[in-house]
C-alpha positions in Angstrom: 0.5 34.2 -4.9 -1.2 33.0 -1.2 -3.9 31.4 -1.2 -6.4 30.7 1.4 -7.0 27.1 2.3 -10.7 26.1 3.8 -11.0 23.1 5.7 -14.6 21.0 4.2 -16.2 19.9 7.6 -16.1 16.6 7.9 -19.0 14.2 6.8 -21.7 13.3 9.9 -20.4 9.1 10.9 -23.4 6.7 9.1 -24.5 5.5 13.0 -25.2 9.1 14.1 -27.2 9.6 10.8 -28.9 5.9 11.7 -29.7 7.4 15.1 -31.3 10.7 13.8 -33.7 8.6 11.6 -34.4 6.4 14.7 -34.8 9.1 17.2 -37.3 10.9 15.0 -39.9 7.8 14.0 -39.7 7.2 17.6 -40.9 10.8 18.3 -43.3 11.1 15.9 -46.4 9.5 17.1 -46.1 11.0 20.0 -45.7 14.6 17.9 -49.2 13.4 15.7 -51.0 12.6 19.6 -50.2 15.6 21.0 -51.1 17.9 17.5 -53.9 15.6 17.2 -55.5 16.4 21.2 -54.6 19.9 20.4 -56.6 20.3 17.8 -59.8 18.4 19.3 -59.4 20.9 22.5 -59.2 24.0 20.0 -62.1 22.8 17.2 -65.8 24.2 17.8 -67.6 21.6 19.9 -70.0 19.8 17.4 -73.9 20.8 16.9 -75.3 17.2 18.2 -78.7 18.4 17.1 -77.8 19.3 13.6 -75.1 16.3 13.3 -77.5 13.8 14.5 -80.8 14.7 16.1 -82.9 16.7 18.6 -83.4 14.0 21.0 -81.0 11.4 23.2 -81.9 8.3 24.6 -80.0 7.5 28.0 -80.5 5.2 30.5 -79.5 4.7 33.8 -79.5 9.0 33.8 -80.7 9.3 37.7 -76.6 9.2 39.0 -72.9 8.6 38.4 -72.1 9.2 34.9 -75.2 8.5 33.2 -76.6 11.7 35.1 -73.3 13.7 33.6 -74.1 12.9 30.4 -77.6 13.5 30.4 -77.0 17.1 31.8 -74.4 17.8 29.5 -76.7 16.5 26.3 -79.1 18.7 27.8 -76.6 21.6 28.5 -76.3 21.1 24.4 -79.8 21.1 23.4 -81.2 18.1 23.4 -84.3 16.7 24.4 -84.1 13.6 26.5 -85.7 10.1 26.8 -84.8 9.0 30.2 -84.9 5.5 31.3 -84.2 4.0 35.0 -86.0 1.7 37.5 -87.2 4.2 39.6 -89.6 6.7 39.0 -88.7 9.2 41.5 -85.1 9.8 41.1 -86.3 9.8 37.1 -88.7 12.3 38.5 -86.1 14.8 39.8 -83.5 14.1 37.0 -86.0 15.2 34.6 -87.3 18.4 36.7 -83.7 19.1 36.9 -82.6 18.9 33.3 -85.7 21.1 32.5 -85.0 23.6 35.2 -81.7 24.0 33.8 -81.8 23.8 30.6 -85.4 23.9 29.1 -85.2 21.0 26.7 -87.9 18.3 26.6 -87.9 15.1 28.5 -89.7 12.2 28.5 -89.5 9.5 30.7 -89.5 5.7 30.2 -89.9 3.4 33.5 -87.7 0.2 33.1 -86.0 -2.3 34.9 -83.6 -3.3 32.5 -82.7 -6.3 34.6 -86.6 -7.5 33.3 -86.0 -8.1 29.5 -86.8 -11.6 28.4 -90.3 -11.4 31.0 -93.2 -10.3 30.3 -92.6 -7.0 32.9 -89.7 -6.3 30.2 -91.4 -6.8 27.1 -94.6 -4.2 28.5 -91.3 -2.0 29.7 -89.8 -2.0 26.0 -93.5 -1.1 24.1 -93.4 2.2 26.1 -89.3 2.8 25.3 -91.0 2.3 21.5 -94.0 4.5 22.3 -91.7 7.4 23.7 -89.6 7.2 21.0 -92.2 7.0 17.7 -92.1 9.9 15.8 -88.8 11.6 17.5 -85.8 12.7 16.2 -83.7 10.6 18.1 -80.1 11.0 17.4 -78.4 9.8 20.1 -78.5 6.6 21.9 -76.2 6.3 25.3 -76.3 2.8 26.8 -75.2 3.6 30.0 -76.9 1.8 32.6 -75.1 -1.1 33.9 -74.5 -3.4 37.3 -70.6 -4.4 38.9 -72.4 -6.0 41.7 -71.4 -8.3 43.6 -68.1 -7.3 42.8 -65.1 -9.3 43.5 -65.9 -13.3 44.0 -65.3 -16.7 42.6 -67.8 -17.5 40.1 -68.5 -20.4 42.2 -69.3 -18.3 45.1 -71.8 -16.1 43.7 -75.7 -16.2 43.9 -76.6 -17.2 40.3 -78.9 -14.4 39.8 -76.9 -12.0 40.6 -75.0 -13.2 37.6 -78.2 -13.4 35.6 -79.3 -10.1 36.4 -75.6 -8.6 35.4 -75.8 -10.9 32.5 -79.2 -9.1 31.5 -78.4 -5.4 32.4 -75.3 -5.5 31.0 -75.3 -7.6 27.5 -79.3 -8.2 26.7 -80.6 -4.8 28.1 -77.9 -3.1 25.7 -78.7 -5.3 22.5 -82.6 -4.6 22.9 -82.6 -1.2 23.3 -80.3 -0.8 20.5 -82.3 -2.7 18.2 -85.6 -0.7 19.3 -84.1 3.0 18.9 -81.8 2.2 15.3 -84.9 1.9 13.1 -85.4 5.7 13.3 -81.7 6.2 12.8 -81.6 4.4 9.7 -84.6 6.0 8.3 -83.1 9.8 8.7 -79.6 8.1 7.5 -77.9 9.9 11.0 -77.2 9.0 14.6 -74.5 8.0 17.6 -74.9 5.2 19.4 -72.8 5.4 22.5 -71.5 2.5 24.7 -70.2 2.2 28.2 -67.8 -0.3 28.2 -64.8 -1.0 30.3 -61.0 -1.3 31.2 -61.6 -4.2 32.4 -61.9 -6.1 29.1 -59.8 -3.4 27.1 -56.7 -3.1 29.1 -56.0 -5.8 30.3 -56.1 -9.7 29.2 -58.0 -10.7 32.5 -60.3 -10.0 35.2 -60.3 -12.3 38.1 -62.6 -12.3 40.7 -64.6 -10.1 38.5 -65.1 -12.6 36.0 -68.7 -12.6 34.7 -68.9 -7.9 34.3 -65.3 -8.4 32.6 -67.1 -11.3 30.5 -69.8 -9.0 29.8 -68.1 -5.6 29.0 -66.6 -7.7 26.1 -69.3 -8.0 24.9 -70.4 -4.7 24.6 -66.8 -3.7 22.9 -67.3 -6.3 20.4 -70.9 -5.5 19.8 -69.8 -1.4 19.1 -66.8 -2.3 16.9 -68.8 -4.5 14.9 -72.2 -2.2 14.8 -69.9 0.4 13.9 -69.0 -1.3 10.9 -72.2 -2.8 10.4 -73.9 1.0 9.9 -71.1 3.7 8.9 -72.5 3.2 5.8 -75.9 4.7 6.8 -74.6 7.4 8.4 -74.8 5.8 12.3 -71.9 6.6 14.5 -71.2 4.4 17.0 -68.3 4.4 19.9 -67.5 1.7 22.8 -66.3 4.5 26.0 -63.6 2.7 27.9 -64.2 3.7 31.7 -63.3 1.7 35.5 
């Protein structure tokens, strides 16, 4: 009686196997990234007002990206606390965002550069006046100062440093510390954070020593407010920009 003989294919060698398993962890992440941007392109864009509140703080709004942001907060609904050193182009920013989107502004003149003086501390009782009573869910620190841009520390006018120093690092603490009260009280709020490449990316900045120096500080500052008030239901991000 024939019978029919069938040849068993033969068993995958142990290194290709090895290989497969290697090949896919290496492709994975890169799989969860890309299914992971997919699905913040294709979810609803969040309700800022019902997440967090119907006003936003932003300063240094009058150009750049700070004016971006404050249209687009205002292209979502919110009313806006404006806050920049000079009162015409925070004039025309706010006659703008109203023209365009008919929220609420208010607007706060301050030359964040003046904190520590008494011009500052008269400048931060009005950003406290504007902002008693508001639902202020979002804070957007903003405003900040490269200037003068690439030059031995040594070679710089020392209050150009100071000014950077204070725009950049005190101006951000202060106003974050006058606006997170309310937060904390409605348990809700975002505070946002312009910080930079320059002390993300990279592990240094010369010629640009003292704004690399300061960004720092701002990353720190987010990742450690962050953790400092998840818990009472304050968001709070560092954006990496430059």
């Amino acid at each position: 009686m024939a019978s029919s003989l069938r040849q068993e294919p033969a068993a995958s060698p142990a290194w290709f196997a090895s290989l497969a398993i290697l090949g896919a962890l290496y492709v994975a992440p890169f799989v969860f990234r890309l299914f992971a941007h997919l699905a913040l392109y294709l979810r609803r864009p969040k309700d800022l007002r019902r997440r967090y509140g119907a006003w936003a703080v932003v300063t240094g709004p009058t150009s750049g990206i700070g004016r971006s942001v404050a249209l687009e907060l205002a292209r979502r609904g919110l009313n806006l606390v404006l806050l920049d050193l000079n009162a015409a182009n925070l004039l025309e920013i706010a006659e703008t965002i109203r023209s365009r989107h008919g929220v609420k502004t208010k607007t706060v003149l301050f030359d964040l550069s003046s904190v520590a003086t008494p011009q500052g501390d008269e400048a931060m009782a009005r950003l406290r006046e504007a902002v008693e009573g508001l639902d202020v869910g979002v804070l957007v620190n903003n405003a900040g100062v490269a200037r003068p841009g690439a030059r031995y520390l040594h070679e710089a006018d020392v209050e150009a440093w100071v000014r950077m120093i204070k725009v950049n690092l005190w101006a951000v603490t202060e106003v974050t510390a006058a606006v997170l009260p309310g937060m904390v009280e409605r348990s809700r709020g975002a505070v946002v954070n312009m910080g930079s490449a320059s002390s993300e990316a990279i592990p240094s900045f010369p010629l640009y020593t003292m704004y690399a120096a300061t960004k720092r500080y701002v990353a720190q500052f987010s990742r450690s407010l962050y953790v400092e008030y998840r818990s009472k239901g304050i968001d709070v991000q560092c954006q990496v920009i430059d």
